[in-house]
C-alpha positions in Angstrom: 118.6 79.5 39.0 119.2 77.2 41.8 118.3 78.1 45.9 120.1 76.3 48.8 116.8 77.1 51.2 117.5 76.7 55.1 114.7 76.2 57.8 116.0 76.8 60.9 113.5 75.2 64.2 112.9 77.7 66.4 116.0 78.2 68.5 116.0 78.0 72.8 117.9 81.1 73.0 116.0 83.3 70.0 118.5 86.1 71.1 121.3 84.1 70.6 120.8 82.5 67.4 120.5 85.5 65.8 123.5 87.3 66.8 125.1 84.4 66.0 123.4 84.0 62.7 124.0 87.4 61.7 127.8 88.0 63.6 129.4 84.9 62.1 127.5 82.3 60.4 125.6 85.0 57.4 129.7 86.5 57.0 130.3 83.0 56.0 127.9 82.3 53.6 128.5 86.0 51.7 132.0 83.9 51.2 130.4 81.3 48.9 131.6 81.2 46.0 129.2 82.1 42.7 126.9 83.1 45.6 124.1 85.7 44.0 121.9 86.2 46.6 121.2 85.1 50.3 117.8 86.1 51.7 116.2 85.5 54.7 112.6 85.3 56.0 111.2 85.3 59.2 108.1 83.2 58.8 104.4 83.2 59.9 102.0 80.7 60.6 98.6 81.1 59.1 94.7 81.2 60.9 96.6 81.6 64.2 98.9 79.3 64.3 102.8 79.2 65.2 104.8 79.0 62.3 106.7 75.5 61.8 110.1 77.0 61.5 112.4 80.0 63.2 114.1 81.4 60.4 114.2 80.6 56.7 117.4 81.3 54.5 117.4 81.3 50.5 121.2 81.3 48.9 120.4 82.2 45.3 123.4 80.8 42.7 122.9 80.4 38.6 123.3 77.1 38.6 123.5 73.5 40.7 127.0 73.2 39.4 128.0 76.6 41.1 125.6 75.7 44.4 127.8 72.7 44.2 131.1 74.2 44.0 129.9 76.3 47.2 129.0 73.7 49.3 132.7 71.8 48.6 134.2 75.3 49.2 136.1 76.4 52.0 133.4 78.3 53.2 130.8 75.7 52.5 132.3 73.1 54.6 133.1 76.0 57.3 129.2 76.9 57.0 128.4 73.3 57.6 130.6 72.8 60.8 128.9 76.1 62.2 125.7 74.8 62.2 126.4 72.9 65.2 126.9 76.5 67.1 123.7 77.8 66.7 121.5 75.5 65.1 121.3 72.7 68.2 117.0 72.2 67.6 117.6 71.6 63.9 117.5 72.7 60.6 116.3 71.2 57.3 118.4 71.7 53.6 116.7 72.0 50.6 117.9 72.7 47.4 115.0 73.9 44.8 115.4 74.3 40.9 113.5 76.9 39.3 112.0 75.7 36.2 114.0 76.7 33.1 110.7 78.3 31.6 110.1 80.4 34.7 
């Protein structure tokens, strides 16, 4: 299994990030192809402190080739374009393997 994992920076407008997040840019993503599961966090900060990001967003798919046929999809390059919408104080992309042994 491969994750396309999403940390959003906490947004000016909380209230408006997630309405857009949820109204149009998560109807998007459920459009990825191969897409297995999407999963989002709202993170924490430990001993007090804030947490370093807004919004954290896992897209689960079997394999890097189907993460990669996502991201060169229709909806992947429509995903991309939106992030400019919502996302104005940054996100970061990661993409994490999971070990074939578990």
């Amino acid at each position: 299994m491969v994750r396309l994992i999403a940390l959003y920076s906490a947004p000016e407008d909380p209230v408006a990030f997630d309405a857009h997040y949820r109204d149009v840019h998560t109807p998007i993503i459920r459009r990825y192809p191969k897409l297995t599961d999407l999963r989002l966090t709202r993170p924490d900060g430990l001993g007090g402190r804030p947490p370093a990001f807004y919004l954290m967003a896992e897209m689960s798919f079997d394999s890097r080739a189907d993460l990669d046929e996502a991201m060169a999809s229709d909806a992947g390059r429509e995903s991309g374009r939106d992030l400019r919408n919502f996302a104005q104080t940054g996100v970061t992309l990661l993409v994490a393997d999971e070990p074939a042994d578990g």
